[in-house]
Each structure stands twice: as C-alpha cells, then as structure tokens.
ZAZAVO-77359 format. One record per residue: x, y, z of N, C-alpha, C, CB in turn; residue in one letter. Coordinates in nm, 2 decimals, decimal comma. Glycine has a CB too. Example, Ala and Ser with C-alpha at 12.3 -4.5 7.8 and 13.67 -1.06 7.14 Angstrom:
BEGIN
- 1,32 / -0,57 / 0,78 / 1,23 / -0,45 / 0,78 / 1,32 / -0,33 / 0,78 / 1,13 / -0,45 / 0,90 / a .
- 1,28 / -0,22 / 0,71 / 1,37 / -0,11 / 0,71 / 1,29 / 0,00 / 0,79 / 1,41 / -0,06 / 0,57 / s .
//
This chain:
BEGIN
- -5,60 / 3,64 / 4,17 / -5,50 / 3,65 / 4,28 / -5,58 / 3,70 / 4,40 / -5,38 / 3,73 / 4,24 / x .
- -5,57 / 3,62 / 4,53 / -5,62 / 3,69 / 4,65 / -5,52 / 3,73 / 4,74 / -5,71 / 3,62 / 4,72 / x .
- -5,54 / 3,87 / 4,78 / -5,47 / 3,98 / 4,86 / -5,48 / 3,98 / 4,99 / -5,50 / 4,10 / 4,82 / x .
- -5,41 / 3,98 / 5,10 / -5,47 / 4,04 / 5,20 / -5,38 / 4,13 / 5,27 / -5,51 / 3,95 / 5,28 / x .
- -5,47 / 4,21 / 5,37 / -5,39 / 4,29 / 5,40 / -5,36 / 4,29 / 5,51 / -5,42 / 4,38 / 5,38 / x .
- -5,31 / 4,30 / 5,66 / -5,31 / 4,29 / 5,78 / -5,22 / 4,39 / 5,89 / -5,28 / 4,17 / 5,78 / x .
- -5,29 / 4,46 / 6,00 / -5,20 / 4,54 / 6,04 / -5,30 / 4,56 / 6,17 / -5,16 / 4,67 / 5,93 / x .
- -5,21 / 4,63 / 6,28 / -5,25 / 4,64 / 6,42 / -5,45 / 4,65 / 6,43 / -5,15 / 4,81 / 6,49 / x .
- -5,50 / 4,58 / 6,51 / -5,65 / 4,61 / 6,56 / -5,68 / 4,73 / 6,56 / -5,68 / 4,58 / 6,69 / x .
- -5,58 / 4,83 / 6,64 / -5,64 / 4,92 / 6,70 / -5,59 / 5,02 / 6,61 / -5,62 / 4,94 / 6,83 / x .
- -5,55 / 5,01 / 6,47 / -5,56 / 5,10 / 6,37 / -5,68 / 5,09 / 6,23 / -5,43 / 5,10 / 6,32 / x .
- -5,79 / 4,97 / 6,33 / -5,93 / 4,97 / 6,26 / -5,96 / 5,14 / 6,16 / -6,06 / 4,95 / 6,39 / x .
- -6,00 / 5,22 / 6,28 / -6,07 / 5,33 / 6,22 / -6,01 / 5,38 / 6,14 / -6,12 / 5,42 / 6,28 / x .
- -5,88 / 5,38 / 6,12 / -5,81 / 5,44 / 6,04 / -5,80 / 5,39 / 5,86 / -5,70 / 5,44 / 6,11 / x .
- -5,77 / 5,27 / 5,90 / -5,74 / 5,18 / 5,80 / -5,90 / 5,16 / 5,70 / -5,69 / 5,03 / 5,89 / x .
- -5,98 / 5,12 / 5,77 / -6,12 / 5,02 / 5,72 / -6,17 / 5,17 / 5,61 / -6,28 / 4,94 / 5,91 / x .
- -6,20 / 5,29 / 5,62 / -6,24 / 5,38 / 5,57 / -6,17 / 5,37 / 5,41 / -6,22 / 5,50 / 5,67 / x .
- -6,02 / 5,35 / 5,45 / -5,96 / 5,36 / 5,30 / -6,00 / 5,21 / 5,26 / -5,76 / 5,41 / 5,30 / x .
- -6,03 / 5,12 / 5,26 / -6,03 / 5,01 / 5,17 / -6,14 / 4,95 / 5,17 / -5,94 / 4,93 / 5,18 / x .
- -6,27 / 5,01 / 5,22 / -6,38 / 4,94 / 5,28 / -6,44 / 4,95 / 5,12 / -6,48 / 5,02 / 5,43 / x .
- -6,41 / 5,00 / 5,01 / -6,48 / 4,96 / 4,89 / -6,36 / 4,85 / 4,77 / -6,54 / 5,12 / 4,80 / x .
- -6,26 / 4,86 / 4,82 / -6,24 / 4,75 / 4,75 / -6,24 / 4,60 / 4,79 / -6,14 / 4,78 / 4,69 / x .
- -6,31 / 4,59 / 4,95 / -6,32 / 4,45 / 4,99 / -6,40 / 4,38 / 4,94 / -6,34 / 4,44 / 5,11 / x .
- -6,48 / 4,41 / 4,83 / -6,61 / 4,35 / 4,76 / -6,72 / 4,32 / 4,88 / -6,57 / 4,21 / 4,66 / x .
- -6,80 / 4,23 / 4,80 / -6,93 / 4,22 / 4,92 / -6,89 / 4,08 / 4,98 / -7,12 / 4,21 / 4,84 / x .
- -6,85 / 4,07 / 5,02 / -6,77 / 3,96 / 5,12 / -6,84 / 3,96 / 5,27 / -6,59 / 4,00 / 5,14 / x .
- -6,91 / 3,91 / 5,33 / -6,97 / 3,96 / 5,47 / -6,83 / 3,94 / 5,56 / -7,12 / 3,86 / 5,53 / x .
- -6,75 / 3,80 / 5,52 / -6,63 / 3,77 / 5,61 / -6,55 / 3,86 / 5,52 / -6,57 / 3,59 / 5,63 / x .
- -6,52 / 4,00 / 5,50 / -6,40 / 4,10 / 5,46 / -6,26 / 4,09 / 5,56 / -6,46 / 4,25 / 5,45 / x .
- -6,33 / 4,12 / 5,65 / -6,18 / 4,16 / 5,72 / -6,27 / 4,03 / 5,87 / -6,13 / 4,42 / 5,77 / x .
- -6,16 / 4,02 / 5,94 / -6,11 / 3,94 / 6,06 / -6,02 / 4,01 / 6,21 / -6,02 / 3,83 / 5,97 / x .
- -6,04 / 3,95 / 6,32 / -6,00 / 4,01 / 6,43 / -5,92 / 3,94 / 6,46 / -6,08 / 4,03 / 6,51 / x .
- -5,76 / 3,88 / 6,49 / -5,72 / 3,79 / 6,60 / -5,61 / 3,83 / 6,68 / -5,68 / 3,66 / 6,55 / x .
- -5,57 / 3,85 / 6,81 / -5,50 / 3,85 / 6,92 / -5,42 / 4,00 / 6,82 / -5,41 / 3,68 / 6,97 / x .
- -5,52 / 4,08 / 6,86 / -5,46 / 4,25 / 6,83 / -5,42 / 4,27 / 6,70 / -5,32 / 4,30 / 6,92 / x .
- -5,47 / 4,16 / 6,57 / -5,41 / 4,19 / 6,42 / -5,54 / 4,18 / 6,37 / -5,29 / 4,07 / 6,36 / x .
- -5,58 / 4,31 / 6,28 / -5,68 / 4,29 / 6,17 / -5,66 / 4,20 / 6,05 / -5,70 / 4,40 / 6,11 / x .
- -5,70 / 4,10 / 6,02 / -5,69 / 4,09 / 5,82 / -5,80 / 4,13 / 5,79 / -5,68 / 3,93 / 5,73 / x .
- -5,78 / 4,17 / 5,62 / -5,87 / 4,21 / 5,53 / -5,85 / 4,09 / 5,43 / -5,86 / 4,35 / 5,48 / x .
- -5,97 / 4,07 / 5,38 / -5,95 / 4,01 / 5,27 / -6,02 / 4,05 / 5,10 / -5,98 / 3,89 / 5,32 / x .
- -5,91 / 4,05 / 5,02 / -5,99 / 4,12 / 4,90 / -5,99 / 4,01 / 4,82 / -5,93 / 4,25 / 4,83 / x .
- -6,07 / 3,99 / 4,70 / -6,11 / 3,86 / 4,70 / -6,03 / 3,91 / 4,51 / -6,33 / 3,82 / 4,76 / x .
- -6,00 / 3,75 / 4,45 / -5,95 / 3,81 / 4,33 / -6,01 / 3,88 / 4,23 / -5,90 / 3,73 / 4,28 / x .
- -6,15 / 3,88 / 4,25 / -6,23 / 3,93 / 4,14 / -6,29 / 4,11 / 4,16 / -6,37 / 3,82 / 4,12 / x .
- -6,23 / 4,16 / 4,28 / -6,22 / 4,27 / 4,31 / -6,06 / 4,38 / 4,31 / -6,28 / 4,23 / 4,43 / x .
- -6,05 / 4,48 / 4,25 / -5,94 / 4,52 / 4,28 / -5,83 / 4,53 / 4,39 / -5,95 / 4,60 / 4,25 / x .
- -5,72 / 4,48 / 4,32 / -5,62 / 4,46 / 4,44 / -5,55 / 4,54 / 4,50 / -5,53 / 4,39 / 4,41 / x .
- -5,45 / 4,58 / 4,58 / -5,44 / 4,71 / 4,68 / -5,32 / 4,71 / 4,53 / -5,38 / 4,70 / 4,90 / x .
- -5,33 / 4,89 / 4,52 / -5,24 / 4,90 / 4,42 / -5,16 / 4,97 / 4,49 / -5,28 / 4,97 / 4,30 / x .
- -5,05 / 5,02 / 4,41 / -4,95 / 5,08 / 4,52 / -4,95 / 5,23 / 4,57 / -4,83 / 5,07 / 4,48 / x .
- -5,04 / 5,30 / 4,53 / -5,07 / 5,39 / 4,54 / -5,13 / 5,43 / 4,74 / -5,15 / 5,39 / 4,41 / x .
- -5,23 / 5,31 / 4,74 / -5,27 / 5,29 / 4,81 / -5,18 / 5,27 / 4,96 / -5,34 / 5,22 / 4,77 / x .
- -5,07 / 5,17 / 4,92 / -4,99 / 5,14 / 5,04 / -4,91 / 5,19 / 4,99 / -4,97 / 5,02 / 5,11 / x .
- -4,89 / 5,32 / 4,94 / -4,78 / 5,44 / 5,00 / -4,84 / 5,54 / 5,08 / -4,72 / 5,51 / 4,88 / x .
- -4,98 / 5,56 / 5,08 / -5,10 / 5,65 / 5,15 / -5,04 / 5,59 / 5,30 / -5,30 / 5,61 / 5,10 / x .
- -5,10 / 5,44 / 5,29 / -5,08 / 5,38 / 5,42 / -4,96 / 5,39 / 5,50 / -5,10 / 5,25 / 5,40 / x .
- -4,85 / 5,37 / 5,39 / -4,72 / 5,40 / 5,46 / -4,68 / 5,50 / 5,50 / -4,62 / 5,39 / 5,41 / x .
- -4,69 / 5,63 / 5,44 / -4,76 / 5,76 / 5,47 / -4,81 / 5,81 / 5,62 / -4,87 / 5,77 / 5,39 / x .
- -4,88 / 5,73 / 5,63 / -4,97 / 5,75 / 5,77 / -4,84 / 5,70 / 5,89 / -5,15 / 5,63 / 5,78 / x .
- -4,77 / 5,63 / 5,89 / -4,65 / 5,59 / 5,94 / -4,77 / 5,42 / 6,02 / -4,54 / 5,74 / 6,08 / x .
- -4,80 / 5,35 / 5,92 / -4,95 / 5,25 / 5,96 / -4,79 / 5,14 / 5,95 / -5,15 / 5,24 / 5,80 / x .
- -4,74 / 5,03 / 6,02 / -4,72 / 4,89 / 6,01 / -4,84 / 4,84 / 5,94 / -4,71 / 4,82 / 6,15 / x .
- -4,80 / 4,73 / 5,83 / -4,84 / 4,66 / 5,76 / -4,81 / 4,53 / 5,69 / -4,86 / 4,73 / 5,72 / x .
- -4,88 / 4,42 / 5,70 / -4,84 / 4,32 / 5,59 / -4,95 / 4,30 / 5,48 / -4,81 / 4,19 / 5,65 / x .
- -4,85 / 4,26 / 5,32 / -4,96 / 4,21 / 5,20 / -4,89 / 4,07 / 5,17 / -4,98 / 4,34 / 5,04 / x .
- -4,99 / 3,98 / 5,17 / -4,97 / 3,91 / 5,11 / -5,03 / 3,89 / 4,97 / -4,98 / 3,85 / 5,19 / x .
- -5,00 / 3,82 / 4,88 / -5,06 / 3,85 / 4,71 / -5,07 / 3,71 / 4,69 / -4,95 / 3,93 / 4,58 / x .
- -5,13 / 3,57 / 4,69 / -5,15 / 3,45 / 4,64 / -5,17 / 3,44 / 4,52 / -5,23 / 3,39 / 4,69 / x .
- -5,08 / 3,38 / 4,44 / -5,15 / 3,39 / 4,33 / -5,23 / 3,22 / 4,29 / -5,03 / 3,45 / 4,23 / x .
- -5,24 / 3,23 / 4,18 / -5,37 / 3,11 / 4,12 / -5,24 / 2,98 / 4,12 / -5,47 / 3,17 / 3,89 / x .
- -5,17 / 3,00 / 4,04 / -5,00 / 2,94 / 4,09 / -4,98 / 2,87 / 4,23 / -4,89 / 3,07 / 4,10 / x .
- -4,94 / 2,77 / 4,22 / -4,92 / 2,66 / 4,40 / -4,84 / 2,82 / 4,46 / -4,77 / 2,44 / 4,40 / x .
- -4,68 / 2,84 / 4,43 / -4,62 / 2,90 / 4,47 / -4,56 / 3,01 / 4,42 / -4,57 / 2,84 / 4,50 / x .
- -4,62 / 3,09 / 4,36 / -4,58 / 3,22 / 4,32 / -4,61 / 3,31 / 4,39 / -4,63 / 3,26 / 4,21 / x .
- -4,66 / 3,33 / 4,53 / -4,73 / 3,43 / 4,59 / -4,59 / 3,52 / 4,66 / -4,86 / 3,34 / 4,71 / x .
- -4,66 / 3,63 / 4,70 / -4,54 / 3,67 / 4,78 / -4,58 / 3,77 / 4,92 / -4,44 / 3,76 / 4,68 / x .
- -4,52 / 3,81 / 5,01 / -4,56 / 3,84 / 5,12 / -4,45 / 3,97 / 5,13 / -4,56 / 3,72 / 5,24 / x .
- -4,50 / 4,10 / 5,18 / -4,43 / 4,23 / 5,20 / -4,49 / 4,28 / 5,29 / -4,41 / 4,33 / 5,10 / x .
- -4,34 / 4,33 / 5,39 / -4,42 / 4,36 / 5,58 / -4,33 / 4,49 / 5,53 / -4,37 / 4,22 / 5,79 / x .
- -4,42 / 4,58 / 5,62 / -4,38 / 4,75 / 5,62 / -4,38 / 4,79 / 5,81 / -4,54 / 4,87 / 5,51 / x .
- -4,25 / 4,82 / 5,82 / -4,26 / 4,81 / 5,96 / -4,17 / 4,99 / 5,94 / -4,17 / 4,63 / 6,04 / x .
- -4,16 / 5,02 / 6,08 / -4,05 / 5,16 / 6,14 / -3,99 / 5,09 / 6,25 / -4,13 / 5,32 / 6,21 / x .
- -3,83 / 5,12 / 6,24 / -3,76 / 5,13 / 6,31 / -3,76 / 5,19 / 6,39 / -3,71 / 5,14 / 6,28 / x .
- -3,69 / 5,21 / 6,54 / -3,68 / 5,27 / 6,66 / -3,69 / 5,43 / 6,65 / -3,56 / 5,22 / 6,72 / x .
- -3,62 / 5,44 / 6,53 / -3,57 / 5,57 / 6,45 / -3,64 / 5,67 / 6,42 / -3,53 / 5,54 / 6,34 / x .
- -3,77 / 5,58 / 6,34 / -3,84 / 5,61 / 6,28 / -3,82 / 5,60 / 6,12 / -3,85 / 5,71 / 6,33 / x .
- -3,75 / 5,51 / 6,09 / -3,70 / 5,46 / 5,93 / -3,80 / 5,36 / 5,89 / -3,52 / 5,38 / 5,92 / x .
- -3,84 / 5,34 / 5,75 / -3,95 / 5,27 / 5,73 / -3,85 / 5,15 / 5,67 / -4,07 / 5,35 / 5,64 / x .
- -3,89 / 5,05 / 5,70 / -3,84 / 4,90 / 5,69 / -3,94 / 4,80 / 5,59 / -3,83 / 4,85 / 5,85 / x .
- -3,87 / 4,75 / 5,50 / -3,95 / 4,69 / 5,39 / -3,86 / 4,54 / 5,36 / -3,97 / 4,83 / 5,24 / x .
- -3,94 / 4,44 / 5,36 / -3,92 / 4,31 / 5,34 / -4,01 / 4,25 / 5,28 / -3,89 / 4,26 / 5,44 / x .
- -3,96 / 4,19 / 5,14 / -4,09 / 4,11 / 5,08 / -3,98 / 3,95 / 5,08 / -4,16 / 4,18 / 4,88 / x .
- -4,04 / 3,87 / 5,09 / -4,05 / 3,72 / 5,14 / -4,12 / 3,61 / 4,96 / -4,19 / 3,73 / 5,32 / x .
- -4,05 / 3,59 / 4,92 / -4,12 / 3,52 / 4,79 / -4,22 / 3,36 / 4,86 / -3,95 / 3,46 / 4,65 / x .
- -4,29 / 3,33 / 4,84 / -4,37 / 3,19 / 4,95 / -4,29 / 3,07 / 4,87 / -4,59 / 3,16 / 4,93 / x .
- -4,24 / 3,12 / 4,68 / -4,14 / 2,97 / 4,71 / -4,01 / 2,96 / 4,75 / -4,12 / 2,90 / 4,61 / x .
- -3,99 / 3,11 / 4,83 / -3,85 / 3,06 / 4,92 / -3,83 / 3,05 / 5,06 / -3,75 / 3,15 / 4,91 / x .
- -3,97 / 3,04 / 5,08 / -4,01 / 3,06 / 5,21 / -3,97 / 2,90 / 5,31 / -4,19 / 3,09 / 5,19 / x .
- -3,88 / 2,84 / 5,24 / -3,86 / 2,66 / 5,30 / -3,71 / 2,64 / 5,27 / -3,96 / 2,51 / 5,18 / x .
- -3,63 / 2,56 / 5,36 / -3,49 / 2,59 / 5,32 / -3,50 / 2,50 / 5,20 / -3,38 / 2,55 / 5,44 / x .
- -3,36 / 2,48 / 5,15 / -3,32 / 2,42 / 5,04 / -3,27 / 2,29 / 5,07 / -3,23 / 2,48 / 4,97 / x .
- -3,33 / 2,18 / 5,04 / -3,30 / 2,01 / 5,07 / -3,17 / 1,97 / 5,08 / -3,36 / 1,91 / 4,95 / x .
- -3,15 / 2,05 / 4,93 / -2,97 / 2,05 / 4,89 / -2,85 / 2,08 / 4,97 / -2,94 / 2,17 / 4,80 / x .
- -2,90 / 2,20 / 5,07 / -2,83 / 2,27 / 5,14 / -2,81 / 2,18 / 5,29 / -2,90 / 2,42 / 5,15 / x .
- -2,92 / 2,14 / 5,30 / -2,93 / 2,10 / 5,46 / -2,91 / 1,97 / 5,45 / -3,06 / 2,13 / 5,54 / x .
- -2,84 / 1,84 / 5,32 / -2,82 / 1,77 / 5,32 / -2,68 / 1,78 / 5,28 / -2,89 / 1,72 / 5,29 / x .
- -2,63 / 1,90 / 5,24 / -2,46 / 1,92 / 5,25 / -2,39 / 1,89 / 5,36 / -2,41 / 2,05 / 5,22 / x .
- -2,51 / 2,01 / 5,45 / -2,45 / 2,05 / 5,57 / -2,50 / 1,92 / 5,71 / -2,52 / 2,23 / 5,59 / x .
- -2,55 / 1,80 / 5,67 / -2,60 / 1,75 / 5,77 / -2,49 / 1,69 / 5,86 / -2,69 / 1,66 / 5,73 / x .
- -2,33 / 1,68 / 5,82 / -2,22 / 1,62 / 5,90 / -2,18 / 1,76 / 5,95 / -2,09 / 1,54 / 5,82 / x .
- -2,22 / 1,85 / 5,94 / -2,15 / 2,00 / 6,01 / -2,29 / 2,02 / 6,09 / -2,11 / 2,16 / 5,87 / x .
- -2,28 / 1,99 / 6,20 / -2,37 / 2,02 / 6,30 / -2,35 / 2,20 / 6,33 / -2,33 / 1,92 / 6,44 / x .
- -2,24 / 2,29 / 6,35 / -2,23 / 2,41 / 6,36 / -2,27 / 2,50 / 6,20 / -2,10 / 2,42 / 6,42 / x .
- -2,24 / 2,44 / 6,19 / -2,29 / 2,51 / 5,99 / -2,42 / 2,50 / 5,99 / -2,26 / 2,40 / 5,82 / x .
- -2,53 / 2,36 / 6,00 / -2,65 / 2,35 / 5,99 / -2,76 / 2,43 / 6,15 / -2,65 / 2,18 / 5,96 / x .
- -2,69 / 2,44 / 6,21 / -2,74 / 2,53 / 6,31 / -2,73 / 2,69 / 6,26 / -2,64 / 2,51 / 6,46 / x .
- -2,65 / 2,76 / 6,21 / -2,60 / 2,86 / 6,18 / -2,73 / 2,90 / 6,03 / -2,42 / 2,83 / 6,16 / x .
- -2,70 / 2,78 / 5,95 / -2,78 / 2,81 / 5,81 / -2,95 / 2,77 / 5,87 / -2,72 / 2,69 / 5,66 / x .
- -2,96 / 2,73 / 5,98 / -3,12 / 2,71 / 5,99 / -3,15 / 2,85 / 6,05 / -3,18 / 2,58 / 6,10 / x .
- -3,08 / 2,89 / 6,14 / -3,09 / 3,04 / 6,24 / -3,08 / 3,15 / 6,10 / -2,93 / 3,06 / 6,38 / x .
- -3,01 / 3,16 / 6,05 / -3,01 / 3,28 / 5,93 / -3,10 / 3,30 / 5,84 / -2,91 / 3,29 / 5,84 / x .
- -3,18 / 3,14 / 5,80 / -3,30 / 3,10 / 5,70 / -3,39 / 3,19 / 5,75 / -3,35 / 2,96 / 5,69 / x .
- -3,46 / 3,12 / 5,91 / -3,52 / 3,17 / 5,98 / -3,54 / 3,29 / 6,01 / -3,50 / 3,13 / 6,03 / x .
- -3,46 / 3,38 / 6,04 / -3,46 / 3,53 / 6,05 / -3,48 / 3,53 / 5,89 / -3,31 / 3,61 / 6,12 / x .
- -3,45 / 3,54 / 5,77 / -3,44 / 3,60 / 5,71 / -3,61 / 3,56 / 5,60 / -3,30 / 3,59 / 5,67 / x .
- -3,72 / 3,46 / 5,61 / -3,80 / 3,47 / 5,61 / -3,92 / 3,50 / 5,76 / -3,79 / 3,39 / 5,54 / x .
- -3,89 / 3,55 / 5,85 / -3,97 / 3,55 / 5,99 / -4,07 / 3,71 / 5,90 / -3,83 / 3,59 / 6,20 / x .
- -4,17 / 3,70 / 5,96 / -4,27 / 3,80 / 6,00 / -4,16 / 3,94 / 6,07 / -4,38 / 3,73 / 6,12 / x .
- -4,12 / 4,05 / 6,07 / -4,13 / 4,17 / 6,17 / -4,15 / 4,16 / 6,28 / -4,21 / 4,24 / 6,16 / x .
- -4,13 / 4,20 / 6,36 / -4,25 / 4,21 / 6,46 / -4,34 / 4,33 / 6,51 / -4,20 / 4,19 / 6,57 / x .
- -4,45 / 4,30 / 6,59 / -4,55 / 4,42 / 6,54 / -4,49 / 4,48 / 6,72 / -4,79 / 4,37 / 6,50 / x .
- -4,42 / 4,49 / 6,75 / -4,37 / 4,59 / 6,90 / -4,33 / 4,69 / 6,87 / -4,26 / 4,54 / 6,99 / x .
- -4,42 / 4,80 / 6,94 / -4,39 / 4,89 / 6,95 / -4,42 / 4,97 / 6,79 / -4,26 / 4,87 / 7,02 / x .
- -4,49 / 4,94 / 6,76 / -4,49 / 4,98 / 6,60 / -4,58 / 5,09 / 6,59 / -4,55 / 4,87 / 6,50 / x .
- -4,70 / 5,12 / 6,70 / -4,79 / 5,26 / 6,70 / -4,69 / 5,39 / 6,72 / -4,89 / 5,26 / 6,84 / x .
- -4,56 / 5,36 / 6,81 / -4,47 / 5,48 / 6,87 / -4,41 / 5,50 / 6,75 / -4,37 / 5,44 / 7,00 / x .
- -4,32 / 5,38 / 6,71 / -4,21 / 5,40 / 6,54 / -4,27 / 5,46 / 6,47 / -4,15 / 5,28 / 6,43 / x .
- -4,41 / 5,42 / 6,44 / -4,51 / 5,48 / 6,35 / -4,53 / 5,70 / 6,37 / -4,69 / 5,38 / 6,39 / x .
- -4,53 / 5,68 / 6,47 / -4,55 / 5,83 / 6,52 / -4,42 / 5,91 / 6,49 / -4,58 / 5,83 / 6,68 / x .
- -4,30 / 5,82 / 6,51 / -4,15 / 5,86 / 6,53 / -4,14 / 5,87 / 6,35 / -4,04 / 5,71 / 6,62 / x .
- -4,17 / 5,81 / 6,25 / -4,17 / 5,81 / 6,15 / -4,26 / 5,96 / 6,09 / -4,21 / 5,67 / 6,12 / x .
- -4,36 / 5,96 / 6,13 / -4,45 / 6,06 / 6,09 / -4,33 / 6,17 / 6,15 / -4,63 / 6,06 / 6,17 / x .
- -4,33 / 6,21 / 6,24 / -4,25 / 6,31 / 6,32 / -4,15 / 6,38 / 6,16 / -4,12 / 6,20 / 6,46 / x .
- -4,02 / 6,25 / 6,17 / -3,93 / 6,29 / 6,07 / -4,04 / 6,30 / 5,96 / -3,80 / 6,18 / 6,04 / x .
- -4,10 / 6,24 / 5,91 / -4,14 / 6,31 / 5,77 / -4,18 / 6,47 / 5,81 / -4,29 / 6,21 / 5,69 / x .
- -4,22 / 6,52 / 5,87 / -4,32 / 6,65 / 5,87 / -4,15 / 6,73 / 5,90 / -4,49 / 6,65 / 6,04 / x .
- -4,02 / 6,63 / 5,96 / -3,98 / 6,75 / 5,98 / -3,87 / 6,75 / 5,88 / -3,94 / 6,78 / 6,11 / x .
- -3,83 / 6,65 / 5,80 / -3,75 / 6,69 / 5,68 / -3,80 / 6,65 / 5,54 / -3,62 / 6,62 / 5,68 / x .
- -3,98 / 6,71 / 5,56 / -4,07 / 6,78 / 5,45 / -4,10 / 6,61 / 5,38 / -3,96 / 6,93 / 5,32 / x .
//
C-alpha cells in the first residue's frame, strides 16, 4: 500500500524532521506544488501509523493521507483541518465512493432540480477542505488545547 502525506509548504521544517526516516531512500520522497508539500512513502517502507498523526494533529499541523491500496479501489483519503474556532475537523472520503452513483443520476435525470441538488451535495461531500487560513485555526487550536489542558 502507498501512503502519502500532504500539508501546507511552509510547514516543511516542521513536518520533514518527524517522517524524514520513514520516507525510505526514494530521492523523489516528498514534492513541492503551488504552497502544498507531498511526501511519499513507498509500500515497502512503514506507513504513517496513528500515532504519528495524532503528534501531527497535536501540533494543530492541517493535513491530508491518502492510503492506496494494491486493490483498483480500496484506497481511502483523510483531510485534518481546524475550524475558525479552533475545533479539529476530520473527513475520510473512501476512493470507491468518490463518483456518483449511475443508479441515482439516472433516476433523477427527468428532475432537473433533484439532479442539480444531488450533484451539489455529492460534491461537497467528497471535495478536499480547504487549506485557508489553516496556519491561524492551527494556532487557534493549539491555543484551546494548552487552555483546556
């Protein structure tokens, strides 16, 4: 099964220290694009256990894992985000539900307001997080933890 991990650029130094030995010897380990790190752990190296991204969550760090497995569609995807609040927010996404249902959207193809409605709810409800504003929630999260222990 290959893992990856992905979370803000500019929480490199923080991040790379805790997982720089289970990325194996991979020269391509981790990746840069438009302000998002990935890492990549490769299956024959240990996978992020949970231990680990509770540390991470801990730090009040945004984060996504995805887990692929050897399986076409068994994989699954979990984004760790904070709220405005500072509440930690957890969504895992299965990749084979990640597509509407054929069934559904051929019920609904004479209900034009139904099939608008069920494509908009699909949509939100497999989307990514978003990474805005997630250094501050992250801080706002740390905050409350330190202050109700």
């Amino acid at each position: 099964m290959d893992t990856t991990l992905s979370t803000l650029s500019v929480l490199h130094p923080i991040i790379f220290p805790m997982i720089k030995s289970r990325l194996g010897d991979r020269k391509d380990s981790w990746q840069a694009w438009q302000g998002i790190n990935t890492y990549y752990f490769s299956s024959d190296s240990e996978s992020l256990e949970p231990d680990l991204c509770t540390r991470i969550c801990k730090l009040g760090i945004p984060f996504n894992i995805s887990a692929d497995s050897d399986r076409s569609m068994d994989g699954e995807d979990h984004y760790v985000r904070f709220s405005s609040t500072g509440k930690l927010i957890r969504k895992m996404v299965l990749q084979n539900e990640r597509y509407p249902s054929l069934n559904t959207l051929e019920e609904l193809k004479n209900d034009h307001a139904g099939l608008i409605y069920y494509i908009n709810t699909f949509s939100e409800s497999v989307a990514e997080p978003s990474w805005d504003n997630q250094i501050e929630y992250g801080r706002i999260y740390r905050a409350r933890r330190l202050i109700t222990g």
